[in-house]
DODREN-71189 format. One record per residue: x, y, z of N, C-alpha, C, O, CB in turn; residue in one letter. Coordinates in steps of 0.1 Angstrom, whole numbers, plus 5000, padded with zeros to 4 digits. Glycine has a CB too. Example, Ala and Ser with C-alpha at 12.3 -4.5 7.8 and 13.67 -1.06 7.14 Angstrom:
5132, 4943, 5078, 5123, 4955, 5078, 5132, 4967, 5078, 5142, 4967, 5085, 5113, 4955, 5090, A
5128, 4978, 5071, 5137, 4989, 5071, 5129, 5000, 5079, 5134, 5011, 5080, 5141, 4994, 5057, S
This chain:
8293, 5399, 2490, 8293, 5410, 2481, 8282, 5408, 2470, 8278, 5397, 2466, 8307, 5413, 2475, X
8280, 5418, 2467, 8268, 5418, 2454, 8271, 5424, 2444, 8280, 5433, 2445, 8255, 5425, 2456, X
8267, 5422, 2431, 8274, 5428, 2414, 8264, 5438, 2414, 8253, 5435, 2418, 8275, 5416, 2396, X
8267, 5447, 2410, 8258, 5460, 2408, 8260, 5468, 2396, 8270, 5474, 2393, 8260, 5470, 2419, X
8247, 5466, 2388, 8250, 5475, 2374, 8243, 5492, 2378, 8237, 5496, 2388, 8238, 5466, 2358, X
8248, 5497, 2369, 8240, 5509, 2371, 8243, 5520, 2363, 8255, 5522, 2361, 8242, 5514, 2385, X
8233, 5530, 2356, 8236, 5541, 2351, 8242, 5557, 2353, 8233, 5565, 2355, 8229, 5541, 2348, X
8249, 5560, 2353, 8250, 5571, 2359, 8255, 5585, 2342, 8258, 5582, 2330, 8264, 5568, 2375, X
8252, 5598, 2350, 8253, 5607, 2338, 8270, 5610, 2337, 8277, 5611, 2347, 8244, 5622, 2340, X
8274, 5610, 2328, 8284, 5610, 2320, 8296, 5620, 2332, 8306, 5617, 2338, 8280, 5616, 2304, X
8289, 5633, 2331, 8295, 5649, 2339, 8300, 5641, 2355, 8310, 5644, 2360, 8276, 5666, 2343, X
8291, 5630, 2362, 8292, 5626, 2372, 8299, 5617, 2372, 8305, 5617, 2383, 8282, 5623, 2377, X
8305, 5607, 2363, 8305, 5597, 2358, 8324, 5603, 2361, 8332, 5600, 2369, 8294, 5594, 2343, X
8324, 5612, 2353, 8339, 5617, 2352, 8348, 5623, 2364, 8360, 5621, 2366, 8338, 5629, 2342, X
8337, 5629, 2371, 8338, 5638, 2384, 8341, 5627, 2392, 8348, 5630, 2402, 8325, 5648, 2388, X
8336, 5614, 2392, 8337, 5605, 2401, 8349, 5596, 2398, 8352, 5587, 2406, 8325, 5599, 2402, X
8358, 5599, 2382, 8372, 5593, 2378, 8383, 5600, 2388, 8391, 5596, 2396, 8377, 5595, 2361, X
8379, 5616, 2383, 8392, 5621, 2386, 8392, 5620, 2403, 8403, 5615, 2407, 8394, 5638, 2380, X
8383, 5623, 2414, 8389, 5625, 2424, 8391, 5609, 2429, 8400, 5607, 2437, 8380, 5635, 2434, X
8384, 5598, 2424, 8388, 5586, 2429, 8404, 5582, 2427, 8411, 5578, 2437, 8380, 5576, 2421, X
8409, 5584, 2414, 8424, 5587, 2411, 8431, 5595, 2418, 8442, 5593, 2422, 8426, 5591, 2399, X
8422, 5609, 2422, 8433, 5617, 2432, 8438, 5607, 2446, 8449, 5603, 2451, 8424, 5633, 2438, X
8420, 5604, 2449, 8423, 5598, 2462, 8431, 5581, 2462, 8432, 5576, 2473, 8408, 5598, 2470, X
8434, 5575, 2452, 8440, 5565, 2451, 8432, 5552, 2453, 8435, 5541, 2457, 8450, 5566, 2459, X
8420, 5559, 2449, 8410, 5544, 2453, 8401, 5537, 2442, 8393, 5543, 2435, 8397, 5549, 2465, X
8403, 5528, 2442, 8392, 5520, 2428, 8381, 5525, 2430, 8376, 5530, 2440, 8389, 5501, 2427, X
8375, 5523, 2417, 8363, 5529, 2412, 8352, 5523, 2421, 8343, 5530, 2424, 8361, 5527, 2396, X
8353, 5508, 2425, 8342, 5503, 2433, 8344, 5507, 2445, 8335, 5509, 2453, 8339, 5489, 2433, X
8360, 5510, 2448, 8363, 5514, 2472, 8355, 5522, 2469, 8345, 5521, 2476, 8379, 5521, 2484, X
8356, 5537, 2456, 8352, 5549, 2458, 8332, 5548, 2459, 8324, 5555, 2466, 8359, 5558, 2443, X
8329, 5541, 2453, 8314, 5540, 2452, 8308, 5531, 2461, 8297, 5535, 2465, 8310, 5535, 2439, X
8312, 5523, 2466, 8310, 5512, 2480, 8309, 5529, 2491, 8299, 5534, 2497, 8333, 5496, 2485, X
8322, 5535, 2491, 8324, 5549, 2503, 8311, 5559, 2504, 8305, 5564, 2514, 8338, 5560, 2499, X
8309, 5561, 2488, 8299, 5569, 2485, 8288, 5568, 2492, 8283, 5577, 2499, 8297, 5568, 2475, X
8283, 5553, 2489, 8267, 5547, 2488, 8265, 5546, 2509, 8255, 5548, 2516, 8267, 5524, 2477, X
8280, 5543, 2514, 8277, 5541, 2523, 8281, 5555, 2533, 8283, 5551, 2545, 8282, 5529, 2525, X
8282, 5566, 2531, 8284, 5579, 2534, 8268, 5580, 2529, 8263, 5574, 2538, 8298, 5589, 2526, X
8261, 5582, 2524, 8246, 5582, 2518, 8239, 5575, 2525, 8228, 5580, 2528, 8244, 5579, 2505, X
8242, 5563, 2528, 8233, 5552, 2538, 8231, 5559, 2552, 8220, 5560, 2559, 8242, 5535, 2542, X
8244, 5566, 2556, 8245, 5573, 2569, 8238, 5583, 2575, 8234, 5586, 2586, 8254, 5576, 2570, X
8238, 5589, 2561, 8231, 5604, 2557, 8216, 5606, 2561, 8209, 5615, 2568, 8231, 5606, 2539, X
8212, 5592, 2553, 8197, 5590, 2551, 8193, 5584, 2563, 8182, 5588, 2566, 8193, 5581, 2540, X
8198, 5574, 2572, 8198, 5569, 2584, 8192, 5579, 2595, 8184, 5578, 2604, 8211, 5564, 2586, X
8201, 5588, 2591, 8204, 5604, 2605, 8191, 5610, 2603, 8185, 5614, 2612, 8220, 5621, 2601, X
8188, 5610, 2591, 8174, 5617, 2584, 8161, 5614, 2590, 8152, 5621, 2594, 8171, 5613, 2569, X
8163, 5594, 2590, 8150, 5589, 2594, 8147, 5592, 2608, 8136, 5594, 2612, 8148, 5574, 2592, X
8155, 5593, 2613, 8158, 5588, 2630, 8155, 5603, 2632, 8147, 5607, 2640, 8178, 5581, 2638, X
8163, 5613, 2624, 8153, 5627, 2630, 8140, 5629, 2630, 8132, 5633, 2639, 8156, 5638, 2624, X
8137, 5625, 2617, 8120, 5626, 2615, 8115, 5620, 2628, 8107, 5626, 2635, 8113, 5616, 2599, X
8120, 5606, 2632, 8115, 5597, 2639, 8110, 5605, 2651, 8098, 5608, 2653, 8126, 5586, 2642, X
8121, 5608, 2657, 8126, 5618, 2672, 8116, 5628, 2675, 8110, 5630, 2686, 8142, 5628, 2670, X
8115, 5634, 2661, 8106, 5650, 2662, 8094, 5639, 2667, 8092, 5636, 2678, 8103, 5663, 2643, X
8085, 5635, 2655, 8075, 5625, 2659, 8069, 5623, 2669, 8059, 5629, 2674, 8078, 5616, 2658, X
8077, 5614, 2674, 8077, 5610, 2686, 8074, 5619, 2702, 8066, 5617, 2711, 8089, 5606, 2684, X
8087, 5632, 2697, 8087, 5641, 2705, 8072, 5649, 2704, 8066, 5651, 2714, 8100, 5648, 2701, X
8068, 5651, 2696, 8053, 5655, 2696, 8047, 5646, 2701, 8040, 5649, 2711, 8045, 5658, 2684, X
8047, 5636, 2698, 8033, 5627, 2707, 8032, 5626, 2723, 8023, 5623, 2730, 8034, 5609, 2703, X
8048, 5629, 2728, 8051, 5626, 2741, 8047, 5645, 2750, 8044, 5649, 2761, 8071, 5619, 2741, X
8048, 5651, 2737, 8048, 5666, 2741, 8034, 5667, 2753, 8036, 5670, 2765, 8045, 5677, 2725, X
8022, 5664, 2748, 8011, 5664, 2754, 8007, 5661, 2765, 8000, 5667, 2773, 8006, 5660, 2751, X
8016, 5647, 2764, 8014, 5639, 2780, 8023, 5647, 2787, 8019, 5651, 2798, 8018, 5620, 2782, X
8037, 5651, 2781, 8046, 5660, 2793, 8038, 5668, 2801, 8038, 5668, 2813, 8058, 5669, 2787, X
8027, 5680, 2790, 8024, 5692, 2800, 8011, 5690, 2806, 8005, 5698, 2813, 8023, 5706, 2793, X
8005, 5675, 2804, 7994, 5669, 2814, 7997, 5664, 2829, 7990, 5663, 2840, 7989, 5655, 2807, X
8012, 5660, 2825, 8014, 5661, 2840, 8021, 5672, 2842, 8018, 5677, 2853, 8021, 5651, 2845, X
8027, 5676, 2838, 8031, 5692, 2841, 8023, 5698, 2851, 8026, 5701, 2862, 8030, 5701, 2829, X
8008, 5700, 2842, 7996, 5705, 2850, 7991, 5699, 2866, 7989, 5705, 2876, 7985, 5705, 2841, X
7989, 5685, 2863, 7986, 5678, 2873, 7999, 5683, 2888, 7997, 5686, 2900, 7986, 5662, 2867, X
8011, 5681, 2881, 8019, 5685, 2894, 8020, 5703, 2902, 8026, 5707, 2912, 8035, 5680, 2889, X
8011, 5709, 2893, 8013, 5725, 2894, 8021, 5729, 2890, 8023, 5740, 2894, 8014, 5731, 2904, X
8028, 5724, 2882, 8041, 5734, 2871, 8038, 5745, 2859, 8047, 5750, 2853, 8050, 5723, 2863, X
């Protein structure tokens, strides 16, 4: 585990007491859940960018042979 300081704005700060208390979870389970719901988020993001990418570069060669086979 790692100690993590950090600032956050007050409005957020509060919003992030009450539903942690609703949901019955310490302030770090709640922010550990957060960060890593967000890791996931951003993960899904790269891997799309990735995909499209990708998918264009491969686009070209698909309809080169496309053509070659008469399709």
């Amino acid at each position: 585990m790692k100690l993590l300081s950090l600032k956050i704005d007050d409005k957020i700060f509060l919003e992030m007491e009450e539903i942690s208390a609703a949901l019955h979870l310490s302030r770090n389970r709640y922010i550990s859940q957060a960060i890593g719901m967000y890791n996931f988020f951003n993960k899904r993001q790269l891997l799309k960018k990735k995909l499209i990418k990708e998918s264009k570069l491969t686009s070209k060669d698909s309809r080169q042979v496309l053509e070659e086979f008469g399709v």
